[in-house]
N, C-alpha and C positions, 0 to 999 in steps of 0.2 A: 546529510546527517551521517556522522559515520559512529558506527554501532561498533559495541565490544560483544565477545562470543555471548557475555551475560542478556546485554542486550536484546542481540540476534535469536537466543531461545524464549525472551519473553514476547518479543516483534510475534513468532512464525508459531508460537502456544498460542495466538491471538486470533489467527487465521484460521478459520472450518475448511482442510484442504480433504475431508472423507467424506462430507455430506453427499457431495455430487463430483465425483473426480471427472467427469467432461464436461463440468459447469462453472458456475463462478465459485470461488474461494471465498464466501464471504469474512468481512471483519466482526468477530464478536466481542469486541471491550466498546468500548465509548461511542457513537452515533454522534455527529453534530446533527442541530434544526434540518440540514440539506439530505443528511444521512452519510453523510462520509466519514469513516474511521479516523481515529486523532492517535496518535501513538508520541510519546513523550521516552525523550532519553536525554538523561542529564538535566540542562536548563533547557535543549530544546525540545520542540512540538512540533510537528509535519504529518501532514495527511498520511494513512497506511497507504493507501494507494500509492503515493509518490515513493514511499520507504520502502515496497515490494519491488518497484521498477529498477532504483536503485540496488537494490540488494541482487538482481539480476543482472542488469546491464551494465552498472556503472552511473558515474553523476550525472545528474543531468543537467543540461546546459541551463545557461543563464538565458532568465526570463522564456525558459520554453515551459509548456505545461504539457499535464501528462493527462491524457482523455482516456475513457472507459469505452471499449469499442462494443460491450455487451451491454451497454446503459444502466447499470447495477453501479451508485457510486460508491456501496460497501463494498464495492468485489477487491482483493488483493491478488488474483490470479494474474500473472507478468503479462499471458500471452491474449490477456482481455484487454491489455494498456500499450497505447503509446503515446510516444513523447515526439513533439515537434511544436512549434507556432500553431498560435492560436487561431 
């Protein structure tokens, strides 16, 4: 997904990066049933999780996903997520 600066400040307005700055980031807009952040730009929709790893790293490859290494699937903190096969 790639984000305009407008974007990119409503994405990271979405994210609590001050509640616990050595804990997880959670996401506060939307929750799906699972608990995982949805974040909507343009026509598209992708998990926050995936959209903060992105916003970090770079895209992510095809058909890899991107896991929660703190088991929080609201967390948007980069260095809580990685990306590789399933």
């Amino acid at each position: 997904m790639n984000l305009t600066d407008r974007d990119r400040a409503r994405f990271w307005a979405k994210v609590d990066r001050e509640t616990d700055p050595t804990g997880c980031w959670p996401w506060t807009g939307k929750l799906t049933a699972e608990g995982r952040g949805r974040f909507t730009a343009g026509k598209k929709t992708a998990y926050a999780y995936r959209v903060a790893w992105q916003e970090v790293h770079g895209e992510i490859e095809d058909r890899a996903v991107v896991r929660h290494l703190c088991g929080n699937a609201a967390c948007c903190r980069p260095d809580h997520l990685a990306a590789g096969d399933q």
